[in-house]
C-alpha positions as CSV (number, residue, x, y, z in Angstrom):
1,X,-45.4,-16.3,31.4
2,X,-41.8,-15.4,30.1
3,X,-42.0,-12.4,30.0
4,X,-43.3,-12.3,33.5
5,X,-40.2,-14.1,35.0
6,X,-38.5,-12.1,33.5
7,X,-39.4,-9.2,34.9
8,X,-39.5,-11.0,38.8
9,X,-35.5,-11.7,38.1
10,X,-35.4,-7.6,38.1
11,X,-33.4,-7.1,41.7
12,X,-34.3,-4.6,44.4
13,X,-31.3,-2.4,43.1
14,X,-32.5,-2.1,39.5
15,X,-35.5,0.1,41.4
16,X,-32.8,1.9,43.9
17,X,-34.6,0.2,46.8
18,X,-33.5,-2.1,49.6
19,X,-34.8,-5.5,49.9
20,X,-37.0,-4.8,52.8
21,X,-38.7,-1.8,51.2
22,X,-39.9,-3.8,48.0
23,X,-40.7,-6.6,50.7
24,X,-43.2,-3.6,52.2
25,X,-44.0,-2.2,48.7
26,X,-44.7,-5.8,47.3
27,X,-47.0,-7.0,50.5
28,X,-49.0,-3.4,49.8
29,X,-49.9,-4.4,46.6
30,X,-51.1,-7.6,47.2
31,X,-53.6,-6.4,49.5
32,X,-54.5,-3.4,48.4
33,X,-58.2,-2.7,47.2
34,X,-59.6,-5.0,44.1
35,X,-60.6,-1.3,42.9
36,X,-57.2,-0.3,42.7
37,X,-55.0,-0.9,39.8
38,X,-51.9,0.9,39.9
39,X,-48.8,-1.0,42.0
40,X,-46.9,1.1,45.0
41,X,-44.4,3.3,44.7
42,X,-40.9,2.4,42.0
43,X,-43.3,-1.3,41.4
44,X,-45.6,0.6,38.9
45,X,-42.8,2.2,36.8
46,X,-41.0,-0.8,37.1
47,X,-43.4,-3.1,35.8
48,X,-44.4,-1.0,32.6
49,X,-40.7,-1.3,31.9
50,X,-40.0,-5.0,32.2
51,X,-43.2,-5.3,30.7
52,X,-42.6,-3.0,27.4
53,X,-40.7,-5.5,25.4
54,X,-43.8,-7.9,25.5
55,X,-46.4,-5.5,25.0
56,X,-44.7,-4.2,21.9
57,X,-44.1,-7.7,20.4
58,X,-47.7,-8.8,20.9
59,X,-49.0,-5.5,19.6
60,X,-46.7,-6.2,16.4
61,X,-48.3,-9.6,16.0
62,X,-51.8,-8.6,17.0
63,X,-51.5,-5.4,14.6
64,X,-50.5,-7.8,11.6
65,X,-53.3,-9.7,11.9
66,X,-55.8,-6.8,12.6
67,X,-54.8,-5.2,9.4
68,X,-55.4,-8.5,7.3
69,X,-58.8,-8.9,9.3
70,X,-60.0,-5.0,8.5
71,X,-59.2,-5.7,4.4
72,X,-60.9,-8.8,4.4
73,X,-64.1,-6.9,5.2
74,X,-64.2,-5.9,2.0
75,X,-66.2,-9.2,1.2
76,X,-68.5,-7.9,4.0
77,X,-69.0,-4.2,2.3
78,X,-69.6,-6.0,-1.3
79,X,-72.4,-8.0,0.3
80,X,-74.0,-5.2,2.4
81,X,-72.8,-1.9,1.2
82,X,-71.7,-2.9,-2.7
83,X,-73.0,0.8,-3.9
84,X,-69.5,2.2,-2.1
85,X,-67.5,-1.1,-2.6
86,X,-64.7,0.6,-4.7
87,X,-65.0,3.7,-2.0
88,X,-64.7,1.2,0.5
89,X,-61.8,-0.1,-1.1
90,X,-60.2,3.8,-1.6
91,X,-60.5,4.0,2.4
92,X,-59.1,0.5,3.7
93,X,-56.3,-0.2,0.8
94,X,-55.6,3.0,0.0
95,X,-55.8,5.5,2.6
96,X,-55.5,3.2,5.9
97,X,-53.6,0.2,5.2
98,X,-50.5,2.5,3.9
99,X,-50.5,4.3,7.2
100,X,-50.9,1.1,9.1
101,X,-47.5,-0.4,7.1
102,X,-45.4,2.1,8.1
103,X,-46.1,2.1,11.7
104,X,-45.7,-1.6,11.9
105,X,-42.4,-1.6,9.8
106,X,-41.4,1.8,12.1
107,X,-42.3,0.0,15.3
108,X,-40.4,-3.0,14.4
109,X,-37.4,-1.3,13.3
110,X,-37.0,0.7,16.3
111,X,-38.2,-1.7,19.2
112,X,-35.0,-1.3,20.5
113,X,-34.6,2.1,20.8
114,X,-38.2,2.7,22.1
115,X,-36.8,0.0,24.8
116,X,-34.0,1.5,25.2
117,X,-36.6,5.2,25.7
118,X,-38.8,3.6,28.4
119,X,-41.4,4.6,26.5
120,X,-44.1,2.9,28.0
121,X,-47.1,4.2,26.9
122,X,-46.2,3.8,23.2
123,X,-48.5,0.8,22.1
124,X,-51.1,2.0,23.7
125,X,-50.9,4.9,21.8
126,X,-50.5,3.2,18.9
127,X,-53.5,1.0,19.6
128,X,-55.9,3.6,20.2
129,X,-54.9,6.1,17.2
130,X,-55.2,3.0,15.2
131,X,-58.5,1.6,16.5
132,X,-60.1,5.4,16.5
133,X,-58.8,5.4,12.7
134,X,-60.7,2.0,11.5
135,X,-64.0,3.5,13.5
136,X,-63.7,6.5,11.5
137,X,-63.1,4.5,8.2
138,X,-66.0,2.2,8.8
139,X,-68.6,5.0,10.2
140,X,-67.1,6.8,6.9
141,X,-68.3,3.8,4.6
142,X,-71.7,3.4,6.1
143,X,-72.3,7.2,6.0
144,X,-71.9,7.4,2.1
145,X,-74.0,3.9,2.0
146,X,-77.5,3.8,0.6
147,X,-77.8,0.1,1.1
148,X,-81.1,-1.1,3.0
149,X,-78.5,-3.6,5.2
150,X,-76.2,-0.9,6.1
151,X,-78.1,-0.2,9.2
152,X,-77.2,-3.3,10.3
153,X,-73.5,-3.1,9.4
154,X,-73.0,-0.7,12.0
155,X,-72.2,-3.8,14.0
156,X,-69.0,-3.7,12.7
157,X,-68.4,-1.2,15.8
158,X,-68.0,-3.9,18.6
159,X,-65.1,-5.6,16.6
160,X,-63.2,-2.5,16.8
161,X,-64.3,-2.5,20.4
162,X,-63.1,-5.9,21.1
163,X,-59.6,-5.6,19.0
164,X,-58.3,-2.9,21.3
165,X,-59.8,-4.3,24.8
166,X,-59.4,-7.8,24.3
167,X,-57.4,-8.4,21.4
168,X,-54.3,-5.7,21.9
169,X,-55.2,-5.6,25.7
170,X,-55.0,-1.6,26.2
171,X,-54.1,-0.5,29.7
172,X,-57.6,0.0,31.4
173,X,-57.1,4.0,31.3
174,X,-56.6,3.8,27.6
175,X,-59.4,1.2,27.1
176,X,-61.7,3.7,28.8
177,X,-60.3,6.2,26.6
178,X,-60.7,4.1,23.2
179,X,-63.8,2.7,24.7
180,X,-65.3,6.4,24.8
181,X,-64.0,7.7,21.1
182,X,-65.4,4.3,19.4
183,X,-68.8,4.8,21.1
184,X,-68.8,8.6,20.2
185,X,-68.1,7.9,16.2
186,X,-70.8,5.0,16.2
187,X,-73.5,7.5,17.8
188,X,-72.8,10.3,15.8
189,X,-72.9,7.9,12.6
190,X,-76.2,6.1,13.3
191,X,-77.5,10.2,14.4
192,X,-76.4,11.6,11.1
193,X,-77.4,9.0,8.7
194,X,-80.6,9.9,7.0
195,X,-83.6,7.9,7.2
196,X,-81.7,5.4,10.0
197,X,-84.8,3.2,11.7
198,X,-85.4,4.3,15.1
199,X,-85.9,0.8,16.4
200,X,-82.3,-0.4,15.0
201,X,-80.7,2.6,16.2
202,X,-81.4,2.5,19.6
203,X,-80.1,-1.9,19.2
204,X,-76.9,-0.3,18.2
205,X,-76.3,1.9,20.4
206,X,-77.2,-0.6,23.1
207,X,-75.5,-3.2,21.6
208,X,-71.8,-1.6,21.4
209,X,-72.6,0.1,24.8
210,X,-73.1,-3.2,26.8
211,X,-70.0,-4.6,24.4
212,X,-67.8,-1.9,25.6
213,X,-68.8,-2.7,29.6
214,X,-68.3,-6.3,29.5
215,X,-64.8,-6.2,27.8
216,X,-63.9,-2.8,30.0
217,X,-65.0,-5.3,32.6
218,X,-62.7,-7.9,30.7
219,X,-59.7,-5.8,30.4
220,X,-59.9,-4.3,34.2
221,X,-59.7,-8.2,35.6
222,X,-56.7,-9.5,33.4
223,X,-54.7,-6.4,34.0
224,X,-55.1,-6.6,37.6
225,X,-54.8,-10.6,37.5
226,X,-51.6,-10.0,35.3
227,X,-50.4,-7.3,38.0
228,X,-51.2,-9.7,40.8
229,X,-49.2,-12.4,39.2
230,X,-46.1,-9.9,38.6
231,X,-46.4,-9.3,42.0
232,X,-46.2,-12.8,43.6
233,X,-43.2,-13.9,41.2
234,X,-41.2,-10.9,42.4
235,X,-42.0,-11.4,46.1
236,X,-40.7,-15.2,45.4
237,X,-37.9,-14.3,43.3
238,X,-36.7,-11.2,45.7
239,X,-37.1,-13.7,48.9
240,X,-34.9,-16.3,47.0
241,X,-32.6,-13.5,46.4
242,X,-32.5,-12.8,50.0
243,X,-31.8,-16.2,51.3
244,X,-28.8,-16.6,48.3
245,X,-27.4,-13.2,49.9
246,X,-27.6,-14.7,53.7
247,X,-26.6,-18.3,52.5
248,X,-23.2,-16.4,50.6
249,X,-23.0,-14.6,54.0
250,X,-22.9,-17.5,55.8
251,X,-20.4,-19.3,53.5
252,X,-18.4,-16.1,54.0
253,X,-18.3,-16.7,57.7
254,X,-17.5,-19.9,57.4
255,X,-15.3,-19.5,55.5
256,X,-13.3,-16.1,57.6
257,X,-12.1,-15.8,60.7
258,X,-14.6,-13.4,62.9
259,X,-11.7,-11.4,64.7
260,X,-9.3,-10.3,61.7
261,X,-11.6,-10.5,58.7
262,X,-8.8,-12.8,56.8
263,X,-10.1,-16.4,56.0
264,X,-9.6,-19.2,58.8
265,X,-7.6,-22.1,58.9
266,X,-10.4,-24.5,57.1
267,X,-10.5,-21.6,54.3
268,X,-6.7,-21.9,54.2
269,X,-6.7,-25.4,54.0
270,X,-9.3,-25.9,50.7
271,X,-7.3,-23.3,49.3
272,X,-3.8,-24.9,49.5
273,X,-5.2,-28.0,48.2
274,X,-6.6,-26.2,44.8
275,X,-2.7,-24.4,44.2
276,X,-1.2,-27.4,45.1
277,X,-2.9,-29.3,42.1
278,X,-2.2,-26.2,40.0
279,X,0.7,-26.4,40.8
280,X,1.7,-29.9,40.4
281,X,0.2,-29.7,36.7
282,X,2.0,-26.8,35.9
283,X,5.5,-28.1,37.5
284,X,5.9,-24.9,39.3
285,X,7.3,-23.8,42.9
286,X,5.1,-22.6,45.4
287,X,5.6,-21.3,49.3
288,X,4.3,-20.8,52.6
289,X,4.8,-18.7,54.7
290,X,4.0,-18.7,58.5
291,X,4.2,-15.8,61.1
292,X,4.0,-16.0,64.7
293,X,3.7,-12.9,67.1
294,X,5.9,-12.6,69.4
295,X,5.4,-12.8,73.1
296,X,2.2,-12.2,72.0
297,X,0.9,-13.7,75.5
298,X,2.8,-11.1,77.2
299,X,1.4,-8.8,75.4
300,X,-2.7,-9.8,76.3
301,X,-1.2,-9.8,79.9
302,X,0.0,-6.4,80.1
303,X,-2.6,-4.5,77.9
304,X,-5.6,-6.9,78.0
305,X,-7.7,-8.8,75.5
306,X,-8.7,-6.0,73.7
307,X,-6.1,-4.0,72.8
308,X,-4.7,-8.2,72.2
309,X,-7.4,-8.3,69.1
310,X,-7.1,-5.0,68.0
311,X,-3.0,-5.8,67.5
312,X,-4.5,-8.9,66.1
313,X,-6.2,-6.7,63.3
314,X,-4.0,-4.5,62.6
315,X,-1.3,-7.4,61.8
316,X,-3.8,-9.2,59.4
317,X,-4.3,-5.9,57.4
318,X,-0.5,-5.4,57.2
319,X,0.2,-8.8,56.5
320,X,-2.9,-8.6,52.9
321,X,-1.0,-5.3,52.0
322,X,2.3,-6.7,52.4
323,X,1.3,-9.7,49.9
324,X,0.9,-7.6,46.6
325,X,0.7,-11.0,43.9
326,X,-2.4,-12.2,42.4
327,X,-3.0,-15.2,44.2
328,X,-1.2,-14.9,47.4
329,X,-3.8,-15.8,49.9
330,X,-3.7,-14.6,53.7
331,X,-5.4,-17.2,56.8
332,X,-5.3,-16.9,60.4
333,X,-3.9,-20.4,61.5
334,X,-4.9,-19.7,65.3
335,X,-4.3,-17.5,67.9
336,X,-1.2,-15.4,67.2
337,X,-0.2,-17.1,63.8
338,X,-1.0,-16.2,60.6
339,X,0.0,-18.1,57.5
340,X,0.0,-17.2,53.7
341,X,0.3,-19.3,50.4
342,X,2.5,-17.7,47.7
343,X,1.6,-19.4,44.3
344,X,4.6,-19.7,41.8
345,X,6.9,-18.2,44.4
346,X,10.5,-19.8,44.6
347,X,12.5,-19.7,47.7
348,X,14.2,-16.1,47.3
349,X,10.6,-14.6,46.5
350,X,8.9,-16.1,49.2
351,X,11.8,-15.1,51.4
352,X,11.5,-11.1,50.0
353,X,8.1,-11.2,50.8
354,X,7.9,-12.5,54.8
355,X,11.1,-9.6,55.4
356,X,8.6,-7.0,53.4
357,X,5.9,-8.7,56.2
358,X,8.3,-8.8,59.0
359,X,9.1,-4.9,58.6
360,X,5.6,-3.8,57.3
361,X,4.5,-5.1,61.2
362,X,7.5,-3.8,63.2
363,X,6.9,0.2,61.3
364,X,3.4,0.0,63.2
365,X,4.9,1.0,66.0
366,X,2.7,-1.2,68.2
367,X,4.2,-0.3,71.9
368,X,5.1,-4.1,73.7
369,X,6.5,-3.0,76.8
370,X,6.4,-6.6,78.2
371,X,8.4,-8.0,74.8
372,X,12.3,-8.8,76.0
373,X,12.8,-8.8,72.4
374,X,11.8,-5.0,71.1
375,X,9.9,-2.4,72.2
376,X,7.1,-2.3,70.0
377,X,5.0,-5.4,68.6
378,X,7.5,-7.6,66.0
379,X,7.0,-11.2,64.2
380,X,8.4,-14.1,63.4
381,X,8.5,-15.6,60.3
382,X,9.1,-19.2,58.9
383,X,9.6,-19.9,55.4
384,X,9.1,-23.3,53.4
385,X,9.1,-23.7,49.3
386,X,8.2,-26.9,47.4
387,X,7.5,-28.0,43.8
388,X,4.3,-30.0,44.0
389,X,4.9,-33.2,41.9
390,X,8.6,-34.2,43.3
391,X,8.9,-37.4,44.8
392,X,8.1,-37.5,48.6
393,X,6.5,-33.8,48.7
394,X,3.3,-33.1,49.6
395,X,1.2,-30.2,51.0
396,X,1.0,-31.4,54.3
397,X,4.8,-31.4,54.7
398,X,5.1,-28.0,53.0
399,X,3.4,-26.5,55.6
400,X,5.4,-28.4,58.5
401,X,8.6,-27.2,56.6
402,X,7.1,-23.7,57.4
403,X,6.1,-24.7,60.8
404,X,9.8,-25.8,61.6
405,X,11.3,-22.7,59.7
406,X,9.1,-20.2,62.4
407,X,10.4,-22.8,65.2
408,X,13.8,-22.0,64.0
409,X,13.5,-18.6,63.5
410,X,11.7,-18.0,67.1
411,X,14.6,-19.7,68.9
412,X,17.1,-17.6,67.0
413,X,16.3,-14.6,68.4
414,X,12.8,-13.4,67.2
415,X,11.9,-10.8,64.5
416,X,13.0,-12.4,62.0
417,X,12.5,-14.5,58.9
418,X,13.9,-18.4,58.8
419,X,13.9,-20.0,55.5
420,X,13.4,-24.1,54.4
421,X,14.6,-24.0,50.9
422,X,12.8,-27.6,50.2
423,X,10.2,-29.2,51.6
């Protein structure tokens, strides 16, 4: 169940789709036909890869325990086949088991890198080389056997049959495949032994037939029930994926102001708030700046609203590429005025930085042919600088210091910058 979370956490991108198209690929799968195994389009791959690390760990596990089950029917070949016991013991311990070590230490050792290789198809590999090996060694054993119960240990068939379906749960197509081999090296044993009973022959070969088509039918219904299941936890995980991306889109909004892109004035706001307690722990200055265009009014009357909010936008940008510092945070405070919130800035800083503003906005060249103060588009600019912490000061009347300084500097003439050296 891990393992399958895991793989519904995997997003849209990881598959270099768009939401909507694994929505469509996703709803496909779910109702496709029962008869049909495979998932649509990137889903398949996708799955085999999120999948790999789990198949490879319980193939690990299940092989361990395989091996210790195949030597401990050596108490089954003394009772039934004892005249090739120590043969018996040549082919498990000697010949097989070896093999089977160094794949499971191999496999183990570089899980990673096989990971890493997207080699998908690698346990089942494994599985069925391994499973058509312990046929061969057991139709081996009961070929060189003259016991009168051998006959009878050619039962030993449908474990084999029911490890790699069941036990190690093959992919179907390789199921099929191991399915086939096992059956062929049981028939051509109980064909070539001599003096094999007609009667028990014909048991056995129905025997590990039907065996074989109830856990083919076995192994068909948990893949496609474990495929089902991938399905549904993605489709849940990738619409809670999609309702985190509109919810941080929302927050986004409300959180910006629609016309310039820069944050609004509740934005501004929570934000002054968290420097000002920075700020006040740290004991360290901190400014605001506030900008007012002027005749802005004029302006929207002589060129109309539009070309009004595209001046509007072209302001905001200049204003975020004037402020170069980490932290110095841009809001539009309404209409025409902007203000920004210079962490650690002193008064001569803050005041460097609104003239930078101030002149980034005039070299626009924004034609105001209805401004009595300049022909093209210009700002004011009132500066205030506190030290949060100081007896009487506050954030509020930091950003009335700033508010007064742009009063000042709008009845002094325009373009330019006023400064309030304390708040």
């Amino acid at each position: 169940m891990l393992s399958m979370l895991n793989m519904a956490r995997r997003p849209a991108a990881a598959m270099g789709l768009d939401s909507e198209t694994v929505h469509a690929l996703i709803e496909r799968g779910l109702n496709s036909s029962f008869w049909k195994l495979d998932l649509p389009g990137g889903l398949e791959r996708d799955y085999q890869i999120t999948t790999l690390a789990g198949r490879i760990s319980h193939t690990l596990r299940s092989g361990w325990l395989a091996l210790l089950i195949f030597n401990s029917f050596l108490l089954v070949d003394w009772l039934m086949a004892r005249d090739v016991f120590w043969f018996s013991v040549l082919v498990r311990v000697v010949l097989f088991t070896p093999l089977c070590l160094i794949t499971l230490f191999s496999s183990t050792h570089y899980k990673q890198r096989i990971i890493d290789g997207m080699l998908t198809s690698f346990t089942d590999w494994v599985i069925l080389i391994s499973g058509w090996g312990a046929a061969l060694c057991l139709a081996v054993i009961l070929y060189e056997s003259r016991s009168p119960y051998v006959h009878y240990y050619h039962a030993g068939f449908l474990v084999v049959v029911i490890y790699g379906n069941l036990v190690q749960q093959l992919a179907f197509r390789f199921a099929i495949l191991f399915s086939l081999g096992v059956l062929c090296v049981s028939v051509t044993g109980v064909m070539i032994v001599p003096d094999y009973p007609a009667p028990i022959r014909i048991a056995m070969i129905e025997l590990l037939a039907v065996t074989i088509c109830f856990t083919l039918t076995a192994n068909y219904l948990v893949e496609k029930a474990r495929r089902r299941r991938y399905l549904l936890l993605r489709r849940e995980h990738t619409l809670v994926e999609d309702l985190s991306d509109v919810n941080m889109r929302l927050q986004k909004l409300s959180r910006s102001d629609v016309l310039t892109g820069v944050a609004n004035r509740r934005h501004f706001h929570d934000y002054l708030t968290q420097v000002w307690e920075r700020a006040r722990i740290d004991r360290k200055p901190m400014s605001v700046l506030m900008l007012d265009v002027d005749h802005f009014k004029a302006y929207n009357d002589h060129y109309g609203h539009p070309e009004g909010d595209e001046c509007l936008r072209q302001i905001a940008k200049a204003l975020e590429s004037s402020l170069r510092r980490p932290g110095d945070f841009v809001a539009r405070y309404g209409g025409e005025e902007f203000i920004a919130v210079l962490p650690e800035a002193d008064a001569s800083v803050a005041q460097l930085a609104a003239e930078r503003v101030r002149q980034s906005i005039e070299r626009l060249q924004m034609r105001h042919e209805a401004s009595p103060t300049a022909s093209v588009v210009t700002v004011s600019v009132g500066v205030a600088t506190a030290v949060p912490g100081m007896a009487g000061v506050t954030a509020d009347k930091l950003v009335s210091s700033a508010d007064r300084a742009l009063y000042d500097a709008k009845h002094g003439g325009r373009n330019r910058v006023n400064v309030i050296d304390k708040a």
